[in-house]
N, C-alpha and C positions, 0 to 999 in steps of 0.2 A: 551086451556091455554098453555102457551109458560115453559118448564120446566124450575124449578127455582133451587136456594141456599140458605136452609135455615141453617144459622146459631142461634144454640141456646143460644150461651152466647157470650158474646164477648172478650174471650180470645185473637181472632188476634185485636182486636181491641185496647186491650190493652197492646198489645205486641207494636203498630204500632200508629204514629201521624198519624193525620188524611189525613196530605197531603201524607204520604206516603202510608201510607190503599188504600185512592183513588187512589193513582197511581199502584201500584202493581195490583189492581184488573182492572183496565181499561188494563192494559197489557197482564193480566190474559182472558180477553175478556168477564166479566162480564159486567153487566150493571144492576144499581139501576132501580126496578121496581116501578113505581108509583106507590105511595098509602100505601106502606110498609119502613117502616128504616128500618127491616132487613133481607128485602126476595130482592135475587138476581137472575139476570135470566143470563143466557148461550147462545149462537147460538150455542154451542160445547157441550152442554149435553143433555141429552134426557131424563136426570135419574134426581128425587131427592136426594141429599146428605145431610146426615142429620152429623153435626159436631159440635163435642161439646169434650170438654177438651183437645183445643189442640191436634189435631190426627196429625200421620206423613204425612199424605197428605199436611194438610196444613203447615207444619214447611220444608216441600220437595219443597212445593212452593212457601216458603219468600226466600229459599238456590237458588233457580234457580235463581230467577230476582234478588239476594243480587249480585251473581256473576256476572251476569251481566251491574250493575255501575260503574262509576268511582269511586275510590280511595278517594275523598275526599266527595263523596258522601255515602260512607260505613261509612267512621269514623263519617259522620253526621247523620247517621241513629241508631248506633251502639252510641251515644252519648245520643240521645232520649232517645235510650231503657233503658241509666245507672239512666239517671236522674228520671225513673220513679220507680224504684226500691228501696229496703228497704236497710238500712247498713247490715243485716246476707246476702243478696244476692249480696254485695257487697264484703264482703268477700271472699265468694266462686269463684268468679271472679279474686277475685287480686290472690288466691292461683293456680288457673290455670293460669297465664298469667306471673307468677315469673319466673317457668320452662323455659317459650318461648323466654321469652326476657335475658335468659341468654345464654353467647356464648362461645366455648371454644375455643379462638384467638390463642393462642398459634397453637389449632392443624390445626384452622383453614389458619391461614397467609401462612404458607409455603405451600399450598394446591394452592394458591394463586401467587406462585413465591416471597413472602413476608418474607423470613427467616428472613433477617438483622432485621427487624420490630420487629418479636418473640423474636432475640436476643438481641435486646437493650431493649426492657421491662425486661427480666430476669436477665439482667447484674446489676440490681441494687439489687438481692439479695444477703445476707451473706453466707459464706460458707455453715452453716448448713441448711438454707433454701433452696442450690441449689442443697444441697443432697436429701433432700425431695423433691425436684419439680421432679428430676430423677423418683421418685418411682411414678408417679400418674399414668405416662399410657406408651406405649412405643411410642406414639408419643414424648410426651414432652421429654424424655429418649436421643430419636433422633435429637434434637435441640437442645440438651446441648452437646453432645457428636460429634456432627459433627462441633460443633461451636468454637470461643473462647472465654467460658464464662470465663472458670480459668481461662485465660491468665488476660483477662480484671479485674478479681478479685484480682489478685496477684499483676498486673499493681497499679491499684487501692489503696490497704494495701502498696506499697514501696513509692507511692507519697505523702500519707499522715501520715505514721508512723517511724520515726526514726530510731527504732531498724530492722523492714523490710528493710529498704532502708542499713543497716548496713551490715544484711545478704549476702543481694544479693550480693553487694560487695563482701565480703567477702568468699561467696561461689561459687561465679563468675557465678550467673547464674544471674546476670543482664543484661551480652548481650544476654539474648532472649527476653529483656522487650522490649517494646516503639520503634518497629523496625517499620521502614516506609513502606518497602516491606513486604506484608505478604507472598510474596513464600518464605521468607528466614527463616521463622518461624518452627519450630521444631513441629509435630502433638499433637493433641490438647492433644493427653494420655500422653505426658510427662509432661504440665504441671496439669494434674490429678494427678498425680504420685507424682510430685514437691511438691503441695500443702501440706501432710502430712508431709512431711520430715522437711519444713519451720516450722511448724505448733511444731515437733516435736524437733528443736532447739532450740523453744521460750522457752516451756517447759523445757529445759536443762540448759536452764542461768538463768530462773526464779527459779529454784530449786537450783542452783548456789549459785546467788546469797542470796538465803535464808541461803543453806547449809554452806555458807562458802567457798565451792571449788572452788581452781582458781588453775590457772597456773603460779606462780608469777617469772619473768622475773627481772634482776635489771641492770642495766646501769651504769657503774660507773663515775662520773662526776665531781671526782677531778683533780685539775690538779693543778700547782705551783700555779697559781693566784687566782687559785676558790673559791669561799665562800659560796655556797651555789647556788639552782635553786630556780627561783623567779616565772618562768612562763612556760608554755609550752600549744602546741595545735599537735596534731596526726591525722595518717590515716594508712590505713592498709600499707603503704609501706614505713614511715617516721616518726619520732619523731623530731620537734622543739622547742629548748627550750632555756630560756632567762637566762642568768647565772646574780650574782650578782657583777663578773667580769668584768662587759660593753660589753659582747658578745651575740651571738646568734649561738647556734650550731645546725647542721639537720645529724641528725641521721639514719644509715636504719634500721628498726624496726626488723628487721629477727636476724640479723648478730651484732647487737648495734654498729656496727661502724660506727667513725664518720666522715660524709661526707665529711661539710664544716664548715667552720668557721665564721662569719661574724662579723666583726668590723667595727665601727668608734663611735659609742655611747662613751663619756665621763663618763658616770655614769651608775648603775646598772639597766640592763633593766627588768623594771617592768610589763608590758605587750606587748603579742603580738597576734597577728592573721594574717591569711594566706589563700588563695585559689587558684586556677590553676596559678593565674598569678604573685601575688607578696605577698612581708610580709610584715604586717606592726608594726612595734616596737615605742614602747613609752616609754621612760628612764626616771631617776631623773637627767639626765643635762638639764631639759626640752625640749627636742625637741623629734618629732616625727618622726621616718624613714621609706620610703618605698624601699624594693629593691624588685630586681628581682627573681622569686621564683627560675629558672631554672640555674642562673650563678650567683647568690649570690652578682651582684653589687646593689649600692646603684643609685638606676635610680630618687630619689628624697629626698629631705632633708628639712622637715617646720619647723617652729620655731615658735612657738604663745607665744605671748606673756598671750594672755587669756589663756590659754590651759584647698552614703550615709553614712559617716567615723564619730568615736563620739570621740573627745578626754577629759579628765580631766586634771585638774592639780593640783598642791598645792598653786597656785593662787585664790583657790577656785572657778573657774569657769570653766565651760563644752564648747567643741567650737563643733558644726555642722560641718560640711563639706557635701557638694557634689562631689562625687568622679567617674567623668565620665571616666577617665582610670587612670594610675599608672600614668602619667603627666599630665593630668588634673584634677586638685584638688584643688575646690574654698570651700572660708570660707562661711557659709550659716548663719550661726547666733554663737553670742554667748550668752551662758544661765550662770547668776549671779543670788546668793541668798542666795548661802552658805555661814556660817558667818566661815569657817573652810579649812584644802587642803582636797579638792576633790577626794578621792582616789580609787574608782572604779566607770564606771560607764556601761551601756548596755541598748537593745533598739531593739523593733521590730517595727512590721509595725503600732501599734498604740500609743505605749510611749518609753520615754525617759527615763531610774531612774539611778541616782547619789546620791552614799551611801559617807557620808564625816565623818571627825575626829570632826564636831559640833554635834553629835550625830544623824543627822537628814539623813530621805530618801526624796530624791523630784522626782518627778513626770514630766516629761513634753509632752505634745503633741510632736508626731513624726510628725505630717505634721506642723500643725504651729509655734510649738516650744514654744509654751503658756506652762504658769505654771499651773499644777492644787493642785495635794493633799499633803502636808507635811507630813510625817510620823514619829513622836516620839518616844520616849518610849527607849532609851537607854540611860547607864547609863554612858558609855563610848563611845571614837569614833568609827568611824564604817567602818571595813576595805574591807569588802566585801557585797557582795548583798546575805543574808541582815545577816550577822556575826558581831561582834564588837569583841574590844578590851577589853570586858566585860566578853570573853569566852560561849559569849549565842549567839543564833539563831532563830531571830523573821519570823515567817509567819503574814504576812498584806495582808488584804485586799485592792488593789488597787486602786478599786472603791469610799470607803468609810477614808483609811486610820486605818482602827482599826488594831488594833494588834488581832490576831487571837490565838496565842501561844506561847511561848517563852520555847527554847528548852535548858536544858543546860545539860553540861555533857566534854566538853572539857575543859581540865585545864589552858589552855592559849591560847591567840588571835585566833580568826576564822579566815584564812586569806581567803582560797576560798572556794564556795559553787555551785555544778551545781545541777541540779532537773530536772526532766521529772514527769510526771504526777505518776510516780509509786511509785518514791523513790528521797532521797535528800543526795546528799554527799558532806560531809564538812572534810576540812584540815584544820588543825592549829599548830600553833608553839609548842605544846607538841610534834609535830613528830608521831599523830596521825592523821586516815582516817576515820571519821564512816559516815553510812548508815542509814539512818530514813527510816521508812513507811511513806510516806505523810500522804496516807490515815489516818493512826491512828495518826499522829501526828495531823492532824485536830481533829480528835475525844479528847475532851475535860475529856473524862472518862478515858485515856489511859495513863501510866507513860512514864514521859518524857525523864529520866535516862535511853535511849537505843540506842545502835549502834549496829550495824551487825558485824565488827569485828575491830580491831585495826592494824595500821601500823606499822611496826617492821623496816623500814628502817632507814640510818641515815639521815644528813641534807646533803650528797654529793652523796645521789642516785636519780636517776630516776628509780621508778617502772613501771613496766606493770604486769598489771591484766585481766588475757585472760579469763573471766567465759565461754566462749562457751568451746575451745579445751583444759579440764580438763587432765592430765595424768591419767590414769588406777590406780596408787597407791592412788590417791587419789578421786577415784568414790564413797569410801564407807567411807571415811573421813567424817564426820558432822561435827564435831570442831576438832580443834587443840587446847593440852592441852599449846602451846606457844601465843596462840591470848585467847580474849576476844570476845564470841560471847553473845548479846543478842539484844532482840526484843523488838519492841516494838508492843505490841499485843491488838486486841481489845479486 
């Protein structure tokens, strides 16, 4: 009798389809003995093997010949075995195979010649997350610290935040940003180093500006003809501003002297704006001027009769412009609706809005110059975005047009108002300056009788209010018993 294999139960068989059972054991050099389904005969054995519950012989010899398939022949064998299984055995499976398939790229990439890879995934964390990624291991440690993640992060906060982009100016460490060459770069620990100290200015002018503390600077801007300043736009090395005289004077912000002078306006210039190359002034003799920012002549001179450049007028109507340089400057459209003169109006990359003396705010497409929302709700004309002649200061929702709040507290006309997502400062003809929380001035539980502090100048200065470089006497100042501080609080 030719020695045989008996197996007593059929654990491999039910580990194993049946095509692959046969295969494995024909490799194995068995051979089904006639007469029996489960007695197996050998040319390689001599002995009987008696096997039952799965012993490691037999799971030693599904691992030999497993190794030896191809790849898509394992996942198809190993695919069998899932399906024939219970869901608690499938668990147990998925909690061994979580571990395997997870990878750690960061330490792996650079292992790799892959750093840029490591570094551009982590350059999309926040400050405090890239201090935590430091601490995991000292690999990842070593890929923040050899790289420029901070650069990238600091780059990052001045391209999209104002008050950063202010700083760096201002602190002049913006020539290490956005440089093309990175050997001209400064090693990555300075801007390690850097990032606190930013971090710890914001801090100083948001506290500032709560406390009250400032630096207050005054300009003095009478002169035989003067009547008053109507308008003006700054930078750390300049003050421009539009007198009620029909001039325009530029100022060096350090020294408050005055640079130049610019005339040819016939009436009081109402607005202006300015950038590296030129300025451009809008008077009540109607016409609009552009000159040269650097030699103060007047390089163009329009006249609209309706009055990317947005002018108004007290024609009541808004003109477009396209403004390919300081002498190419075509009309693009003009926008009519307002039953009133147009008296301010501004415009980013998705609208148009012109605030008029008919009460009303309009709305327009900045690309195609279409009308959309009206905005009501005042009782007087409206001299600024979005201020009236009512002494009050509505927040709207743009989208919908609803009035959102109405702020009052100013005893005569709102004439300007700028806002940043933090806070909202409005002037008006009392010869006051105040400060809102937006935040809380959204919040509808919050009183609305509050400004951060009052203006003390008269109507023939130009202030500056430095909140960053506070003087030392006045660090531990919180109010001044000469100003009005209050808040508005949630």
């Amino acid at each position: 009798m030719e020695p045989y294999l008996v197996i007593e139960d059929k654990t491999i068989e039910l580990m194993l389809p049946k095509c692959m059972f046969g295969i494995l054991l024909k490799k194995a050099g068995y051979s089904k003995r006639k007469g029996s389904g489960r007695c197996l005969t050998s040319p390689k054995k001599s002995t009987q093997w008696q096997i039952s519950n799965g012993t490691s012989s037999v799971i030693d010899l599904c691992i030999k010949y497993f190794d030896q398939w191809s790849k898509s022949d394992q996942v198809e064998f190993v695919k069998h075995l899932i399906s024939r299984m219970c869901l608690y055995q499938h668990g147990h499976i998925n909690s061994y195979l979580k571990p395997m398939l997870q990878r750690d790229f960061i330490t792996v990439l650079p292992e790799q010649g892959l750093d840029h890879i490591a570094e551009n995934i982590l350059s999309y964390l926040d400050a405090r997350s890239l201090c935590a990624a430091e601490l995991v291991c000292k690999e990842w440690q070593q890929v923040i610290s050899q790289g420029v993640l901070w650069k990238k992060l600091i780059e990052r906060m001045v391209s999209t935040d104002p008050l950063w982009k202010g700083l760096s100016e201002r602190r002049g460490w913006d020539q290490y940003l956005f440089k093309n060459r990175p050997t001209d770069d400064p090693p990555n620990s300075f801007y390690i180093s850097l990032y606190p100290k930013i971090i710890q200015d914001i801090e100083t002018i948001e506290s500032n500006w709560r406390c009250g503390r400032h630096n207050l600077q005054r300009i003095q801007c009478r002169s035989e003809n003067s009547k008053g300043v109507y308008c003006l736009q700054y930078d750390d090395e300049k003050i421009i501003s539009g007198l009620r005289d029909n001039s325009i004077k530029i100022w060096v912000k350090t020294s408050q002297e005055c640079l130049k002078v610019l005339t040819g306006h016939t009436g009081s210039v109402l607005c202006l704006q300015y950038d590296e190359h030129v300025i451009v002034t809008g008077s009540s003799d109607f016409t609009v001027r552009v000159w040269d920012v650097n030699t103060g002549e007047a390089v163009l001179h329009l006249r609209f009769s309706s009055g990317l450049m947005v002018t108004c007028s007290k024609d009541r109507s808004i003109a477009v412009w396209d403004m390919a340089s300081a002498t190419d400057i075509t009309l693009r459209r003009v926008l009519v609706g307002h039953r009133a003169a147009v008296n301010v109006a501004d415009f980013d990359d998705k609208y148009i809005v012109s605030a008029s003396g008919d009460r009303t705010i309009k709305v327009w497409s900045s690309s195609t110059c279409e009308f959309i929302p009206t905005l009501n709700g005042h009782k007087h004309g409206i001299a600024c975005l979005h201020g009236s002649s009512g002494n009050t200061i509505r927040l709207c929702d743009i989208g919908c047009g609803a009035c959102l709040r109405v702020l009052e507290g100013h005893e005569e006309l709102v004439r300007c108002i700028r806002f940043d997502n933090k806070r909202i400062v409005s002037g008006a003809y009392d010869g006051k300056i105040k400060v809102w929380d937006l935040q809380a001035a959204l919040d509808p539980r919050a009183p609305g009788e509050h400004a951060v502090f009052a203006h003390l100048g008269g109507t023939f200065w130009t202030c500056v209010w430095d909140f960053l470089n506070v003087p030392p006497s006045a660090q531990n100042e919180t109010r001044s018993p000469s100003r009005t501080y209050t808040y508005i609080s949630r």
